[in-house]
KEBANU-924260 format. One record per residue: residue in one letter; x, y, z of N, C-alpha, C, CB in turn. Coordinates in steps of 0.02 Angstrom, whole numbers, plus 50000, padded with zeros to 5 digits. Each point is the difference from the previous one (the first is absolute). Glycine has a CB too. Layout:
# residues N
AXYZXYZXYZXYZ ...
This chain:
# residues 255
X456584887949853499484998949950499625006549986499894988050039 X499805017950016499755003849997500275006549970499564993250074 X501425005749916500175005649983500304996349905500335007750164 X499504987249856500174997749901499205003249969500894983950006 X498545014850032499275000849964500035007549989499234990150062 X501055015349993499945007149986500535000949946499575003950120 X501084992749861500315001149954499744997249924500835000950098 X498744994349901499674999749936499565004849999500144989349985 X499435012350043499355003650021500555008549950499204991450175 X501215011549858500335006150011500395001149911500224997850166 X499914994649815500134999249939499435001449936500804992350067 X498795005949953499285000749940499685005450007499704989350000 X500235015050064499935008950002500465002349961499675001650111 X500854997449892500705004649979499884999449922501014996950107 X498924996749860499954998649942499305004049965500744988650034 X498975011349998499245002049980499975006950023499404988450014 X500825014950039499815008150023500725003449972499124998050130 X501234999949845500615005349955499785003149946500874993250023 X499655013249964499675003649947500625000049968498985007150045 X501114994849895500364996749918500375009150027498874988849859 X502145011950164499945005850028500125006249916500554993950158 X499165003649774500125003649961499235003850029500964993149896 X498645005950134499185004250021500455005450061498684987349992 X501915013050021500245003750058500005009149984500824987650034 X498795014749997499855009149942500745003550042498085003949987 X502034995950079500435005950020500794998849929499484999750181 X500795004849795500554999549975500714998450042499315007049926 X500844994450146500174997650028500164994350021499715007349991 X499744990050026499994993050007500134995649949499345002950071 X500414999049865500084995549936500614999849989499065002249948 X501245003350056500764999249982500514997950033499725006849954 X500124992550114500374996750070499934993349974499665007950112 X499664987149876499904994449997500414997849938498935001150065 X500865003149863500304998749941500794998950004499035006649951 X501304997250096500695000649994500264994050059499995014449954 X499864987250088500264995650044499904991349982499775010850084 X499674987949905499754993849960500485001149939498624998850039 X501705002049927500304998749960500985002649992498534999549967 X501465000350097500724999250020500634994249977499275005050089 X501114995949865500464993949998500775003150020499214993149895 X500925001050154500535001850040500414993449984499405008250098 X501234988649894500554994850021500235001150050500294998149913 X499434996650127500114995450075500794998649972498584992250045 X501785012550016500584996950009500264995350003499885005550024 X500634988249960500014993449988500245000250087500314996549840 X499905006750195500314996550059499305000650043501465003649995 X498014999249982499254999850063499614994349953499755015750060 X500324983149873499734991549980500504994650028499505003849878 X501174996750135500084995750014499964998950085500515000049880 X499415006150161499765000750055499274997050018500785009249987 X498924990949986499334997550004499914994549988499705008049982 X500724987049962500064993349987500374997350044499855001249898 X500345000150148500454995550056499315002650058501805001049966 X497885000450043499745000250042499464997149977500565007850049 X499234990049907499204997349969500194990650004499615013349882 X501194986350116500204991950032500485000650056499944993949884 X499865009450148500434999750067499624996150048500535011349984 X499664983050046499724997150043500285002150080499784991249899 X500485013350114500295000350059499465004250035501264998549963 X498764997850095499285002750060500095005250016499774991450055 X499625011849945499835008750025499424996250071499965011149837 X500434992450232499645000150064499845007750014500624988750047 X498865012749952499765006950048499325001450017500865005249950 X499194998350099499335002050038499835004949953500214998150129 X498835001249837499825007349984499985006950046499404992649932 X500525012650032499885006750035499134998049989501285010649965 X498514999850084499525000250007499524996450056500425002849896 X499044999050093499524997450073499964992950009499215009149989 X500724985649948499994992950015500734998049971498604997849994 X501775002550061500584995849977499944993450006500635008050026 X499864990149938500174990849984500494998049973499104998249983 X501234995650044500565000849982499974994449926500555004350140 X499914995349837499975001349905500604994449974499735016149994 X500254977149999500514997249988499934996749932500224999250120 X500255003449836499694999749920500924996849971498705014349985 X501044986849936500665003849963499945003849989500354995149963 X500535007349995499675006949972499834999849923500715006750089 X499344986249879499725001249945499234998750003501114997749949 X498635000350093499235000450028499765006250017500144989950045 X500315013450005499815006749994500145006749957499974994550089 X500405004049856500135005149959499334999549951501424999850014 X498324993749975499444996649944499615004050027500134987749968 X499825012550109499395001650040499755009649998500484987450088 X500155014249933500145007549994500125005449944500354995150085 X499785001549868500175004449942499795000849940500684998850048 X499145008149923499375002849955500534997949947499105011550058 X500304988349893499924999349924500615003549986498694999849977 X501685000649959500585003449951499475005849976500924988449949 X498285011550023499675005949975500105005550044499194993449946 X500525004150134499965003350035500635004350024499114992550009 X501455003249996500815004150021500065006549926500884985350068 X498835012849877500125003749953499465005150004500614991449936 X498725009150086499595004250014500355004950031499164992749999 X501005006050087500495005850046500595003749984499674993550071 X500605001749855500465004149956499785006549971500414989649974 X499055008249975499715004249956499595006350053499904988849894 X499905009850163499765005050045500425006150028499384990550023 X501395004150000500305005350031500195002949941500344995950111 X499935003549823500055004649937499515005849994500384990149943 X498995006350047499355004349989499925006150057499394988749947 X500895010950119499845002950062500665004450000499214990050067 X501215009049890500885002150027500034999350069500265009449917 X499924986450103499924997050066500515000850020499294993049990 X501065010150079500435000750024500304994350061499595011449950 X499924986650076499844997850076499404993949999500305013650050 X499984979749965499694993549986499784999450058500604994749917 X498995001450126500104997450054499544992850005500335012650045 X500014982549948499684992050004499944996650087500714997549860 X498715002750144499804997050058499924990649997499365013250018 X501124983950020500164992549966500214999449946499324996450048 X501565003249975500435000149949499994992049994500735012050020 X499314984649985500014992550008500674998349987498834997649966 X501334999649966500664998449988500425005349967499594989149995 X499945017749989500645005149975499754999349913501294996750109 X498454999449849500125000949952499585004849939500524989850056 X498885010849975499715006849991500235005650012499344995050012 X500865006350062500425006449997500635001549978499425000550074 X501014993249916500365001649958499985002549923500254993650084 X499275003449879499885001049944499635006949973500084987950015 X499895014850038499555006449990500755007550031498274991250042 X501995004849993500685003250020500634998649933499634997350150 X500354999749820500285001049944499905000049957500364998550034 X499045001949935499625003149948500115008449979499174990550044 X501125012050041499925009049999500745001050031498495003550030 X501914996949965500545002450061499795006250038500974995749931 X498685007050066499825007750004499644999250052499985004649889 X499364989250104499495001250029500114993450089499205005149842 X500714999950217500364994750061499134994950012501255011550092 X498914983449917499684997250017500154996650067499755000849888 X499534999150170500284997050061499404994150021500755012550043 X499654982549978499364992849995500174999250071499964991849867 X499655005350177499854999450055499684991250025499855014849980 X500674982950046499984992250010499925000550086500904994749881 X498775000450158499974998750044500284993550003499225007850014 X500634987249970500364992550012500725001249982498944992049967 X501375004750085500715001249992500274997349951500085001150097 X499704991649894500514996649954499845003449925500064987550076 X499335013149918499845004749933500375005949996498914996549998 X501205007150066500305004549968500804999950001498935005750022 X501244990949987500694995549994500205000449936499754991850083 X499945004749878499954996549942499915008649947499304984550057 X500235017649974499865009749958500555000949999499035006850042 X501524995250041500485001649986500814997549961499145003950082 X500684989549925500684997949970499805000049901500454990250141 X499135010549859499665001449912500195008049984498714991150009 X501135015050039500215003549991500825002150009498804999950010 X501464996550010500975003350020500134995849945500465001950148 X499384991749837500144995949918500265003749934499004993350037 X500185010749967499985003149940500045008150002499344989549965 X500985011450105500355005750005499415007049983501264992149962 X498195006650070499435004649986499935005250071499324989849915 X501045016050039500105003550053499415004250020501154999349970 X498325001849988499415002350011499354996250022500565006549928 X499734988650111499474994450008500105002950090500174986649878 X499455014550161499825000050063499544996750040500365007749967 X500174987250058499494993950053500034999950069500164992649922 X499165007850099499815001850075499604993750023499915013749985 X500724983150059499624993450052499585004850050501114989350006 X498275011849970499585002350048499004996449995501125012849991 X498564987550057499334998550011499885006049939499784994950148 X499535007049821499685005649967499825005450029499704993049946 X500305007550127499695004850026500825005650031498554990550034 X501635003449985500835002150013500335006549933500234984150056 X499755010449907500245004949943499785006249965500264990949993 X498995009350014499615003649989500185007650040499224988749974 X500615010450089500345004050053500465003349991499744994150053 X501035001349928500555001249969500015007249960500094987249999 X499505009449932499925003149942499535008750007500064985049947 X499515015050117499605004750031500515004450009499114993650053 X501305003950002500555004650052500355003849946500294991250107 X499965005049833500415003549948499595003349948500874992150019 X498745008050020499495005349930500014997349926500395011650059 X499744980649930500344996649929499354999549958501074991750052 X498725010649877499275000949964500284993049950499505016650000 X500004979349984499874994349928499535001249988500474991150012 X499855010949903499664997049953499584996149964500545003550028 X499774989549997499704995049994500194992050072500015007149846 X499344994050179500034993950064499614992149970499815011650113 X500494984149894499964993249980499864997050074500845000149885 X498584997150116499964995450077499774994749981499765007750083 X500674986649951500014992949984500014997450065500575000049889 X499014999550152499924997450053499705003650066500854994349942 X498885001750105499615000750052499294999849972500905006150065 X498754988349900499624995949990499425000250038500874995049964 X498865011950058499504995550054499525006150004500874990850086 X498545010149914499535007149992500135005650059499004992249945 X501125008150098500355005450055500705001149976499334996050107 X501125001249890500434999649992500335006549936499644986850060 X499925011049891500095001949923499915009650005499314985649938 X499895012950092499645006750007500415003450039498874996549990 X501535002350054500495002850054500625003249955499684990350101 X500345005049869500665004549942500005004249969500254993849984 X499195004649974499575006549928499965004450048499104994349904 X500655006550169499915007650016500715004050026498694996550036 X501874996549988500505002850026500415002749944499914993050099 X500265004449837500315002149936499915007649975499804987849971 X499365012950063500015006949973500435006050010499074996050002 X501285002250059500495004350014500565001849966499624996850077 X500434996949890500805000549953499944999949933500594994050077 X499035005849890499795002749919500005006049971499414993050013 X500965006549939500005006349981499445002749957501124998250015 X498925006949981499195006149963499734994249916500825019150034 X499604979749945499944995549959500304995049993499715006649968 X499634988050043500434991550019499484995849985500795002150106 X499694990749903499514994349998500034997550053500044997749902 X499514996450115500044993450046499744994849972499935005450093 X500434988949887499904993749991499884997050096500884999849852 X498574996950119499704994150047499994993549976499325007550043 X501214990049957499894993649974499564993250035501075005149956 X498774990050025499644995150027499275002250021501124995150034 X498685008649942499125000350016499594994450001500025009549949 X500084987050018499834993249988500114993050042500165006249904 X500414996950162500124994850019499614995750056500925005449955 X498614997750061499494998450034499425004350003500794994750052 X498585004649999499445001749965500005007950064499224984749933 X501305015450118500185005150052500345004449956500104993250108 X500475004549867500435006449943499585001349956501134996749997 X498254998949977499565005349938499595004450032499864991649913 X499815006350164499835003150023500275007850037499574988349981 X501195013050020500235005650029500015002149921500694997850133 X499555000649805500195002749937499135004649984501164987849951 X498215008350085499535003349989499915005250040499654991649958 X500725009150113499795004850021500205007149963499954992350099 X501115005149904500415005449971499905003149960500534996250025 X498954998849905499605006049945499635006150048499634989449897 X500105008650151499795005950018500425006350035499114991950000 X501405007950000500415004450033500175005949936500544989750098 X499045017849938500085006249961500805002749964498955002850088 X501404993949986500685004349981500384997949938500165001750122 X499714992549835500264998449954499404999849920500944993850108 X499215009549835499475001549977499944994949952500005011550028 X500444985849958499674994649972500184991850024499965009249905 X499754984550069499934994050034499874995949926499495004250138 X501124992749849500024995249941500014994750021500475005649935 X499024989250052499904992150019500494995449970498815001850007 X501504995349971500204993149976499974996450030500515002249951 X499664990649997499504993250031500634998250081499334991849833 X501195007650168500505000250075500165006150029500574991249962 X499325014150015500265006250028499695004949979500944996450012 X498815009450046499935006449973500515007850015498834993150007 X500875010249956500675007149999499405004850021501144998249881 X499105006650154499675004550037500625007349985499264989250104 X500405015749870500195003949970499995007350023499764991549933 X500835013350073499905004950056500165005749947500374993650129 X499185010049830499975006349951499555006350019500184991349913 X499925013850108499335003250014499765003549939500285001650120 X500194997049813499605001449934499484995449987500955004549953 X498954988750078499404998349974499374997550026500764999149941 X498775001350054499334998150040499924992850031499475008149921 X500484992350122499614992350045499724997549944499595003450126 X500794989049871499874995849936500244991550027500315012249897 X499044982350095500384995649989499724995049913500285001050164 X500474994049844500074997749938500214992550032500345011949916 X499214982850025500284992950020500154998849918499224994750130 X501575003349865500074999949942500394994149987499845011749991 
């Protein structure tokens, strides 16, 4: 009950404290938002019809979560794909970004079923993208989506976040652009944003998705605005992007 009241509550700020982003002065930024927001891409027919077998798939998904409060998780997976997976604007936003960014190097934290990172892995052949699943059977499902459709630039790591992270440390590997979709919980979150900093490159993004999902994740999304090392901090109403340029001044924007 207390986290539906902070989600209406979090809804009527957002609506009321946004700013219209044509008031946005850096040129930079205007043109990142202008372009990427207006990305049109055709969704491959074999990842629509990938996604429609899984939106009526009734066959049971069993697993324990990661992270500090585990639990174990007995669903579907067309319950949990409903549950897990962003908007079509949004998959087309990280399009128009990695364009806007010439993005070489993806890295998606909670790959879930694969179909975001797939779609962003063949959108570019050029550009490698690597998603990072911890639940096995999810990433089961990543991998047999990727050998399907024969995506040879798709790189999936059954690993925890910190695991991989490490990984990605040892190999000195820089992104572009980092997508984190999971570990839900205000320590947790803040633990990442500082560990990521390691692997970003001089110019990058970070999507934070789910700010909204409780009143602990709005609460770490408030701290992370305050973190210097990234100069800028764009609000949206489920997710914010945290921005690593040293051309431009400590700036935030709720747009």
């Amino acid at each position: 009950m207390k986290n539906c009241l902070f989600k209406v509550c979090h809804a009527i700020n957002y609506i009321i404290t946004r700013k219209n982003p044509i008031k946005i002065h850096s040129p930079f930024l205007y043109n990142m938002y202008l372009n990427a927001y207006k990305t049109n891409y055709d969704i491959p027919n074999e990842l629509l019809d990938y996604e429609n077998k899984l939106k009526h798939s009734n066959e049971p998904l069993r697993f324990q979560s990661l992270g500090a409060n585990k639990r174990f998780i007995e669903t579907t997976i067309s319950y949990w794909h409903r549950k897990i997976s962003c908007s079509l604007n949004k998959r087309l936003f990280i399009i128009g970004l990695a364009q806007y960014f010439k993005t070489n190097k993806i890295l998606e934290l909670g790959g879930g079923f694969g179909f975001t990172s797939a779609l962003l892995a063949m959108s570019n052949t050029d550009l490698e993208v690597y998603t990072i699943e911890g639940v096995d059977d999810l990433c089961k499902q990543l991998l047999k989506l990727k050998n399907r459709l024969k995506i040879d630039n798709l790189h999936v790591y059954n690993l925890e976040f910190d695991e991989a992270i490490d990984e990605f440390i040892s190999k000195n590997i820089k992104f572009e652009i980092i997508i984190i979709d999971g570990s839900h919980t205000y320590e947790a979150t803040l633990n990442l944003i500082n560990k990521i900093t390691k692997i970003i490159a001089p110019l990058s993004i970070v999507i934070l998705d789910d700010i909204n999902y409780s009143y602990s994740m709005y609460s770490a999304w408030k701290n992370i605005k305050k973190i210097d090392f990234f100069e800028v901090k764009i609000e949206r109403y489920n997710y914010g992007l945290l921005i690593k340029n040293s051309n431009l001044s400590q700036q935030f924007l709720k747009i």
